[in-house]
N, C-alpha and C positions, 0 to 999 in steps of 0.2 A: 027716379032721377039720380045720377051718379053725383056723389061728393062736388066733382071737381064744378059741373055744371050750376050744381047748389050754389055753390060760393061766387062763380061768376052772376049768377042770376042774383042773389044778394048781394051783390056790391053794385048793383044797374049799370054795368058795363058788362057787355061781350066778348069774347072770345078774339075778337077780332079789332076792335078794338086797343083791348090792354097788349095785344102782340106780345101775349106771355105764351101760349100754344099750350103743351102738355106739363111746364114744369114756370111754376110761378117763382116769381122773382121773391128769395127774401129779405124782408125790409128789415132795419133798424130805425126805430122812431129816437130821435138824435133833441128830443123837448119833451120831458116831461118831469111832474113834483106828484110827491108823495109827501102825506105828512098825517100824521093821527095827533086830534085834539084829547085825545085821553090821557096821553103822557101828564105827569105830576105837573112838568112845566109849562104845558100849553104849548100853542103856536102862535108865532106870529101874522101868520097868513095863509088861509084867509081868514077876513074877519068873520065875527059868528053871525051875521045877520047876512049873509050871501047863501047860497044853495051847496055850494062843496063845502062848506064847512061840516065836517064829517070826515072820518079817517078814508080813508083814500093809500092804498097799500098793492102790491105789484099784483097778487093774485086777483083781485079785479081790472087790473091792467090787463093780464093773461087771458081771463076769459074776457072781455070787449076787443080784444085785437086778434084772437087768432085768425076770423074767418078772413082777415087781411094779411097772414102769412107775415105777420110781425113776430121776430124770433129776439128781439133785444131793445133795451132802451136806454138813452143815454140820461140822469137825472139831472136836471137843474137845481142849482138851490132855490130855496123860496124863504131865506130868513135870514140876516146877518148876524147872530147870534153864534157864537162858536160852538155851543153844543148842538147847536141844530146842525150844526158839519158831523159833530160824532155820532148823532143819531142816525143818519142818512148811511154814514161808512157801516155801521151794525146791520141796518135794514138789508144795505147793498151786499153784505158777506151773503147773508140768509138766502139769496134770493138772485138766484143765475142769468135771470131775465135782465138783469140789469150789471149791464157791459161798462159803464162808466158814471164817477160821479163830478160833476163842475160846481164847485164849491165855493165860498165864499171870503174871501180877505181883504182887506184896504191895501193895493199898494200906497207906499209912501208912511204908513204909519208903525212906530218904534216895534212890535212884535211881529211884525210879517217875516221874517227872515227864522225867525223861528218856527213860528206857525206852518211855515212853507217847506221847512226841512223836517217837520211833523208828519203833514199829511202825505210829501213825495212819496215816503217809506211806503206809504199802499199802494197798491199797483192800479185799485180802481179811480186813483185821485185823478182827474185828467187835466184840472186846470181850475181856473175861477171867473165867474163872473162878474163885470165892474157897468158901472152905469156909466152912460153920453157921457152925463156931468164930468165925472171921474177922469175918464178919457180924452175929455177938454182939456183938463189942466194936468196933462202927464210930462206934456214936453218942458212948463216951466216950473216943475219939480223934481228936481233934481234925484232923490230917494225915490220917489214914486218912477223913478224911469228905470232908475237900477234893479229897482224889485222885479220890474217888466223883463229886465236882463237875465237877471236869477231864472226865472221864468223858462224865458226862452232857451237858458242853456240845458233847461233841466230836462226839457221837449216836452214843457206844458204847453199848454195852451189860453187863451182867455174869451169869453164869452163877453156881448156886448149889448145892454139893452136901454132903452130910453124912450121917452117921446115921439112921434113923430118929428113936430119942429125942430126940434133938437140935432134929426139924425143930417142935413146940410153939413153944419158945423164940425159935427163926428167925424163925418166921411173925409173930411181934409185933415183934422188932428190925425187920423187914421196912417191916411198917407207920409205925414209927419214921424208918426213913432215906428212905420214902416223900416225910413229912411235913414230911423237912427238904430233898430233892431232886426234886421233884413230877415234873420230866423225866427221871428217870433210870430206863430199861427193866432189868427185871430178869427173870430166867429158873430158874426151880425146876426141879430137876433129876432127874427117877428118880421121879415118884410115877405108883401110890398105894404111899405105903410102910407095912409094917406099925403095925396101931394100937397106942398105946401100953396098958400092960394098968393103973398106977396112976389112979385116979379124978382124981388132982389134973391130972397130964396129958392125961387125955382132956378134962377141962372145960379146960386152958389150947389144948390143940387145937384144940376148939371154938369158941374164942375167936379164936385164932391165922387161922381158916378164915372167919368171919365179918367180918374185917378185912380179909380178901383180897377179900372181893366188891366191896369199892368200892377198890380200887388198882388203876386201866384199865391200870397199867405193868405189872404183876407176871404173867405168864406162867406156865405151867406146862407141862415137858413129860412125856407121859404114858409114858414108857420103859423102865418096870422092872415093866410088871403080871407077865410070868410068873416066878415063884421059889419055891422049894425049900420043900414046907411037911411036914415033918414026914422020910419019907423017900421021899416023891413030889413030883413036879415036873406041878401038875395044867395043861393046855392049856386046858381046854371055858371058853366065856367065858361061859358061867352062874355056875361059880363066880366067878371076878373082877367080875361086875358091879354088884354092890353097890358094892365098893369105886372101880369108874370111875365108875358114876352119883354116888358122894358128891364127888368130885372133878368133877365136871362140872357138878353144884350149886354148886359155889362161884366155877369160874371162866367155866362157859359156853361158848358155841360162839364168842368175840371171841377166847380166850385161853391154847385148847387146841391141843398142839404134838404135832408124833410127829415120835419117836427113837427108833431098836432098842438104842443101847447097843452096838454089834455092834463089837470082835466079843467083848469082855467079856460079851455076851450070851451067846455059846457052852459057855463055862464052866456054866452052865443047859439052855439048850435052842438049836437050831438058829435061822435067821434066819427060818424060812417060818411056825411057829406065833406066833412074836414079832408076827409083821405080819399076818398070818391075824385075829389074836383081836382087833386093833385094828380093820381095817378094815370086818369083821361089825357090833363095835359102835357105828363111826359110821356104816353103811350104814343100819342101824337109823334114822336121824337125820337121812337125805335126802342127797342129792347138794350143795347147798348148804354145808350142816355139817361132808362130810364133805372138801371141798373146803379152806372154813378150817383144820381141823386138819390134810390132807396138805402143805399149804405155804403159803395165805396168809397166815396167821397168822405164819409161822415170819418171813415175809417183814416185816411187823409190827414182829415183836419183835426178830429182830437185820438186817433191811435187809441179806440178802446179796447178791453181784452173780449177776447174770446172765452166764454165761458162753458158753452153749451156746444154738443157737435151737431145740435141743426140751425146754429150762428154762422153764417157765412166769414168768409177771411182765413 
């Protein structure tokens, strides 16, 4: 059997299907953490009583991702602690596979402004991640808006994650800190996430999703479709595609991102149906579309570097 056939027949999609022909599309995974509990000072997540609790390091990234033609990844943080930002930027020197890192600061609080003219100086810093919560209360913080500004002028970006419940709420502050920083790229983190079930929420949702269509900054990355419904964990992407088609109604093929979450993804299901059920649904969608969501986009939204010459960009 030829290589190329291998990998198809290993990912249970065809040829015809993934509408990739003779030269696969390559991807950047735009979500994932890294982190080793050996370090003097530990981690803060995950906790030790979970299953990744175990170091977790890009070379096993490398080997679980190639037969899916994953050339780069972009890191999340996964600690608020500042030296777990300087561990990550060392890790991320060593190690080409990893295009960018989205790190951790409070806007709003007395050393961000230093901290942030710290880590720009690396070329791998792309930006930071802040929680819903955080993102609630930016517009009626005055500091925490200006930091946002700092930000944007500097062509960071921010990363956003939270709750489900939560995200309603978000999606309109969103709109809000839009409206006061037109430049500043933003990145939605984990959807589709669960709909909310009270009526006033699904119409502020609704609302929240309709505001999104016209913010060209605001991002989404689609990395958390497979999860735990009931006391089954379902893979087939018939089920999930309702919920990706309404997500893709709002943001389109300019603004759609893939991230496994990995290896927090594991906690659920393995890396192969994570990336399986994504790529079927954008194969669906043409080589073109499916193109932007494996990494143009990503490139778009947080501008990571190219490090490696079988990195696309």
């Amino acid at each position: 059997m030829k290589r190329r056939t291998f990998l198809r027949a290993a990912s249970g999609l065809t040829a015809t299907e993934l509408n990739f022909a003779d030269t696969p599309i390559p991807v950047i995974d735009a979500h994932t953490h890294f982190f080793d509990p050996r370090r003097t000072e530990g981690i803060v997540w995950p906790k030790k009583d979970t299953s990744i609790y175990r170091p977790v390091l890009p070379d096993e990234f490398i080997k679980l991702t190639k037969p899916f033609n994953v050339k780069g990844t972009v890191v999340v943080e996964s600690s608020a602690r500042m030296e777990d930002n300087d561990w990550a930027f060392a890790m991320a020197e060593k190690n080409p596979v990893v295009v960018g890192y989205v790190g951790r600061l409070t806007p709003g609080s007395a050393d961000f402004p230093i901290l942030l003219e710290k880590y720009r100086k690396n070329p791998l810093f792309l930006g930071i991640r802040i929680s819903f919560a955080i993102a609630n209360s930016v517009i009626a913080q005055p500091q925490a808006l200006a930091d946002l500004k700092l930000m944007a002028n500097a062509g960071l970006q921010i990363d956003l994650g939270g709750a489900p419940h939560q995200l309603p709420q978000t999606l309109i502050q969103l709109a809000k800190i839009s409206e006061r920083i037109p430049n500043l790229r933003m990145v939605l983190n984990h959807l589709p996430m669960p709909r909310p079930e009270a009526k006033q929420d699904i119409e502020l949702l609704k609302t929240g999703f309709d505001e999104m269509k016209h913010r060209p900054k605001i991002y989404v990355k689609i990395s958390q479709v497979i999860r735990t419904v009931g006391q089954s964990v379902p893979t087939e992407l018939e089920y999930w595609r309702d919920a990706l088609d309404e997500v893709y109604a709002v943001f389109g093929p300019e603004r759609v991102i893939y991230g496994s979450n990995w290896p927090a993804s594991l906690l659920t299901v393995e890396y192969p149906p994570v990336f399986n059920l994504v790529r079927k649904y954008f194969a669906g969608k043409g080589r073109e579309v499916s193109e932007k969501y494996f990494w143009k986009n990503s490139l778009k939204a947080y501008r990571w570097v190219k490090r490696d010459e079988s990195q696309p960009g």
